[in-house]
N, C-alpha and C positions, 0 to 999 in steps of 0.2 A: 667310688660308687657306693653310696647308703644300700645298705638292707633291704629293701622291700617286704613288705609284709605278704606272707605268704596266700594269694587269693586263691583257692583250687577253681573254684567257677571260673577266673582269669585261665586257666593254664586249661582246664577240661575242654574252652570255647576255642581255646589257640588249635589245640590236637584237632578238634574236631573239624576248626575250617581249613588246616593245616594239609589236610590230606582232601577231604573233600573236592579242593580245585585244583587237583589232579587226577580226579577221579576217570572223567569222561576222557582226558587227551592220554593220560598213562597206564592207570590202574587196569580197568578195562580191556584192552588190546596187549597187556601182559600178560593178564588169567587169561582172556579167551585169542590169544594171537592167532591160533587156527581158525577157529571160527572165522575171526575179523580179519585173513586175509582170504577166507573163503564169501562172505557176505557183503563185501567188498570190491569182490573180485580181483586184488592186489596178490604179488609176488613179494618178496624180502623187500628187496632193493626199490620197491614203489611205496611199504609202508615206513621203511629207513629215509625216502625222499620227504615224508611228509613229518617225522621228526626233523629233518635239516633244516625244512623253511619254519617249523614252531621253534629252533635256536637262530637262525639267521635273523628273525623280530628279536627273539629274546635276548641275545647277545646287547644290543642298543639300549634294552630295556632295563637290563640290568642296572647300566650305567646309569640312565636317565632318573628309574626309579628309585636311587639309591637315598638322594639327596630330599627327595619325595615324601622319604621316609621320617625323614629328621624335621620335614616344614611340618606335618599333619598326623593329626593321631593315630593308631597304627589300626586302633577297632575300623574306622570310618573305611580309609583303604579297603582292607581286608572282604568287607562288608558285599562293598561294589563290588569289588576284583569275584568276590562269588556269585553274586546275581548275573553277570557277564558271560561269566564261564557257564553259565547254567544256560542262559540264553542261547549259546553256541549246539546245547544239545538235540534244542528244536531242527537244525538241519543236519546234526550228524544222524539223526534218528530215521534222515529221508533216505540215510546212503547216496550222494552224492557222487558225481566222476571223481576221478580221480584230481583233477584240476582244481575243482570246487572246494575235495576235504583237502588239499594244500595249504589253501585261503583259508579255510576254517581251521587248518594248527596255527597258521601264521597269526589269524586273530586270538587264539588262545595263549599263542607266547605273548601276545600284548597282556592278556586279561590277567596270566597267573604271574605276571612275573613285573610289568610295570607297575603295577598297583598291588603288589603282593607279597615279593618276595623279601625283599629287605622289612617292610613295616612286621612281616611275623619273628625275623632272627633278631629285629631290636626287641618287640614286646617280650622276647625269650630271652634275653641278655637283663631285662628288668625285673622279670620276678625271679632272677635268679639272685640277682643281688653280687656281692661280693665273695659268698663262703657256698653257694649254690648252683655252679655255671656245667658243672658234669650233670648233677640231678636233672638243671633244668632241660638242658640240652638233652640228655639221655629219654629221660621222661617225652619231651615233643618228638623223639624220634620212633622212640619205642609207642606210642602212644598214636602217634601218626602210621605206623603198621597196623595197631591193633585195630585202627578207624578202616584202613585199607582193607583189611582180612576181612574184617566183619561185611564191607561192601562187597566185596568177590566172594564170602559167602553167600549171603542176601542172593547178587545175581548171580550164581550157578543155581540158588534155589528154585528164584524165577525163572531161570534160561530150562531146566527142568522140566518145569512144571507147565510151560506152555508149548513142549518139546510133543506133537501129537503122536510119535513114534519114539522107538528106540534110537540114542544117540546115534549109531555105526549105522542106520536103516536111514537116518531122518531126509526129508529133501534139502534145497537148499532154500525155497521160499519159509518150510517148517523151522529151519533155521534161522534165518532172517525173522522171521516173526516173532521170535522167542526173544534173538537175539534185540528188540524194538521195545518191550517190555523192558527189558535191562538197562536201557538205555533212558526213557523216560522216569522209571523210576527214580534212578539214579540224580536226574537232573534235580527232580520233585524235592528229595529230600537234602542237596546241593545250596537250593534256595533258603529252603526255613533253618540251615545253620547258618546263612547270611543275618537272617531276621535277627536270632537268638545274640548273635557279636556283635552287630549294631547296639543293639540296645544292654547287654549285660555282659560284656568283655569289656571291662573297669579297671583298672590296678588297684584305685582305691585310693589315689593320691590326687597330687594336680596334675592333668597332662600335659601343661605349658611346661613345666619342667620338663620336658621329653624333646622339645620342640626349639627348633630356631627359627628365629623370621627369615634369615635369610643365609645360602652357603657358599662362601667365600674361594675363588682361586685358593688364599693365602691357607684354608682349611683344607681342600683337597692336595695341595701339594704339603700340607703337614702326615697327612696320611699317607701317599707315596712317598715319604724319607723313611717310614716305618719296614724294616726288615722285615718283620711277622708278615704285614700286606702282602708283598710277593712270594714269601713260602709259601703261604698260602693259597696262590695262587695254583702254584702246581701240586699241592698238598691234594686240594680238592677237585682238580683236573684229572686227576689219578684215579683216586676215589669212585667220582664219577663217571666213570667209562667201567669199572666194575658194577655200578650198578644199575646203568644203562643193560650190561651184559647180564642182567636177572632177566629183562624181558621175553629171552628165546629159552628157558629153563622149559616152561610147559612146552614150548617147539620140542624142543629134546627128549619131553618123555614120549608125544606122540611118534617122532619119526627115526629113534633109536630104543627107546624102551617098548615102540610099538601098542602103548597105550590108548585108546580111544577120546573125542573130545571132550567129553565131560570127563573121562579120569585124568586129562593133562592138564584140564581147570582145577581139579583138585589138587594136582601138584600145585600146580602158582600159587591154589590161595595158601598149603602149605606153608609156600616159600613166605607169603605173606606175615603169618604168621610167627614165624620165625622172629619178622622186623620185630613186632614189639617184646616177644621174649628176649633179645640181645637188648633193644634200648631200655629195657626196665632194666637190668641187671648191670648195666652199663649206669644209672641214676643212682642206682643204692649203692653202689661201690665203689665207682670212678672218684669221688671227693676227698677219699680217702688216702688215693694213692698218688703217684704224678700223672696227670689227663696224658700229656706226649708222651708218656709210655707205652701207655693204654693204646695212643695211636700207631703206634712201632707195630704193636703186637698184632694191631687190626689187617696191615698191610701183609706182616706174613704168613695170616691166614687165608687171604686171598688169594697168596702165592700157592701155598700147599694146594688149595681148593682148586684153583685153575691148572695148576699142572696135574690133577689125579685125572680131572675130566678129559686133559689131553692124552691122557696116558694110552686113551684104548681099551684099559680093563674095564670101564662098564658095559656092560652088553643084560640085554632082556633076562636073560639068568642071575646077574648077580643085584638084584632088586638091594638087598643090603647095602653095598656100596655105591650103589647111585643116588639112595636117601643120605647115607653117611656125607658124600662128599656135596651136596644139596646142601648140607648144615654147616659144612666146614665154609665154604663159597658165604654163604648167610651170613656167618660171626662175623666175618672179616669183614663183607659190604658193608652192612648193617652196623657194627661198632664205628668204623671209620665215619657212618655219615654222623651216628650220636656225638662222636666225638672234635670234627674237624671248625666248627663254630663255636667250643664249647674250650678253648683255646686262647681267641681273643682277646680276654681278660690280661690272662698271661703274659700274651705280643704288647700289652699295652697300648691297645685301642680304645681311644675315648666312647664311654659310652655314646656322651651325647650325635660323636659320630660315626654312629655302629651305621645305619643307614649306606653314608656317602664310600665306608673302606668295604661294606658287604657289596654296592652298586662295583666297584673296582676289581675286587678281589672276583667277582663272578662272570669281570668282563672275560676273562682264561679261564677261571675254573672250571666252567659250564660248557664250553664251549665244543664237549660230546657231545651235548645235542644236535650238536652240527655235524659231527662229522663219525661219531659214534655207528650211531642206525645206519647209514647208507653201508661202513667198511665190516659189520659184520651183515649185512643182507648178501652184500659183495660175496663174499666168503661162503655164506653160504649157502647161496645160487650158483655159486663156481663151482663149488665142491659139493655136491650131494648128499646127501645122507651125513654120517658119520665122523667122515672127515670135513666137514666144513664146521660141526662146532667144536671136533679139537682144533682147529685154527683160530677161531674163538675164543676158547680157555686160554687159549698161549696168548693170545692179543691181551687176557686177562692178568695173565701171570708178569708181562713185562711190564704194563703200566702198573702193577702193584708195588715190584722189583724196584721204580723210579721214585714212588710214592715212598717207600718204605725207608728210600735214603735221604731224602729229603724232609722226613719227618724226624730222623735219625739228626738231620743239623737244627731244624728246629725245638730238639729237645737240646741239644748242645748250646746250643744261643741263651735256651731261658730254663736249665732245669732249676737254678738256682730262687724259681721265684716259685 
């Protein structure tokens, strides 16, 4: 793989649409999850149903998309994949039944994931180049938090400001209305980062170099003989279901820290926050050292973070240690996602078909969205209050524990390169 010359306008466009079309189906419903199961009118385990059918599309899409990647330039996708996702916010803004916003994640695991997800890990695999695959990867990780924060900033601002009462006071229409503002906006400014990649997310080379006419059995089953392919799989299988498990953080400061909904939106955008100070500091130093260590380290942060939360001692008094173990939870998610694509290189995957082993590798990896949402709504519908999200943190801790050994043979396989 050549060098690539470093475009930052290429990489600021990647971050920004990077996070962007996830805004409306994730970002949103993790800072205000109270809100949006009260606006809603939805319980755990109905807004955990409407993640399952946005992976049961996305799951196929992965695949589909993968090789999607490798025929067509990755700005073009991208582009659509966010004008689509923006589309979808004109009816989430109606608050539909339940039935209705189903169909509307279902069509969103089409928009952000067949048309989106591989062409952003290829054009981040290219301006990383050869000597740049921590940076790069770190950089759209952390950089896609800082895009996130800044939106769950923005809409708690908004959500605020159109609040005609006090948060603990408000009704649920004065909510709803607020919460229609956030929503709208969000779409608004969703689109014109469409416009901006279309037309000025360039590498600055030829894109035909990026691209094949056409992808062969004989190429796919090159890439299933690849070892790295299936660690990977469960690498970011792992991974994933930790960061799936950020979404009920503001659940937890309202209904154990006893927090109000705008103070548990502030936690989230907190936790958001977080994302981009781990993946910048994961970009400036990871190249330095071995990335699959750096991943080792990410999972038993996770570990610590999820068993403190199970432990019991946090409670409304020890504000300290509930931010603390917020942060420790954070490094581990959050470096693991900077760092589980950013590997690759390493596994000796061809760039040319980062695409069709990213469509493969996410047919398992991802596959939380499936079943993630429902088994912690499960949990914590069964269990009430406090014990239902240490049941959580532990579902947290053991998929770490799996990851962590598994990342542990993946450095064994390739510490040598």
């Amino acid at each position: 793989m050549k060098q690539t010359k470093k475009n930052w306008y290429y990489l600021i466009l990647l971050i920004l649409s990077g996070e962007a079309v996830f805004i409306l189906p994730f970002v949103l419903p993790r800072i205000f999850r109270p809100t949006v199961l009260d606006v809603f009118q939805l319980d755990n385990v109905a807004l955990g149903l409407c993640f399952s059918l946005y992976g049961l599309v996305a799951i196929p899409s992965y695949l589909l998309g993968g090789p999607l990647a490798d025929k067509y330039p990755p700005r073009k996708l991208i582009a659509i994949a966010l004008w689509m996702t923006a589309l979808g916010g004109l009816l989430y803004a109606q608050y539909p039944s339940l039935g209705t916003l189903q169909l509307l994640y279902g069509y969103w695991g089409f928009t952000t994931i067949f048309l989106f997800w591989a062409p952003m890990i290829k054009a981040t695999r290219v301006w990383g180049g050869d000597t740049s695959q921590g940076r790069a990867f770190g950089f759209l990780d952390g950089g896609r938090g800082l895009t996130g924060a800044l939106f769950g900033l923005l809409g708690v601002l908004i959500f605020s400001f159109f609040l005609v009462q006090d948060a603990d006071v408000a009704s649920l229409s004065d909510r709803k209305n607020a919460f229609t503002y956030v929503i709208y906006v969000s779409s608004l400014i969703i689109v014109l980062i469409g416009v901006l990649t279309w037309f000025f997310m360039k590498t600055g080379g030829d894109e035909r170099n990026l691209v094949l006419e056409r992808i062969s059995y004989a190429e796919i089953r090159k890439v299933l003989q690849l070892p790295s392919v299936w660690l990977l799989m469960v690498i970011i299988l792992c991974a994933y279901v930790g960061y799936k498990i950020t979404d009920i953080v503001s659940q937890y400061a309202e209904e154990v820290m006893l927090y109000n909904q705008v103070e548990s939106a502030k936690v989230g955008t907190f936790l958001q926050f977080m994302r981009p100070a781990t993946g910048i500091l994961i970009g400036l130093l990871v190249d330095r050292f071995k990335i699959t260590m750096w991943l080792i380290f990410s999972f038993a942060s996770c570990i610590i973070g999820g068993l403190l939360f199970a432990s019991g001692w946090i409670a409304p008094s020890t504000t300290m240690l509930f931010f603390l173990s917020v942060i420790v939870v954070a490094i581990g998610v959050y470096a693991a996602r900077s760092l589980y694509f950013a590997v690759m290189r390493i596994g000796k995957i061809p760039l040319v078909l980062t695409g069709t082993a990213v469509g493969l590798i996410s047919l398992v990896g991802y596959t939380p969205d499936i079943f993630a949402g429902p088994a912690y709504g499960y949990l914590l519908d069964s269990n009430p209050g406090e014990k239902g999200h240490q049941l959580v943190f532990l579902m947290l801790a053991g998929f770490s524990f799996l990851g962590g050994i598994t990342a542990i043979l993946y450095y064994r396989l390739y510490q040598r390169d």
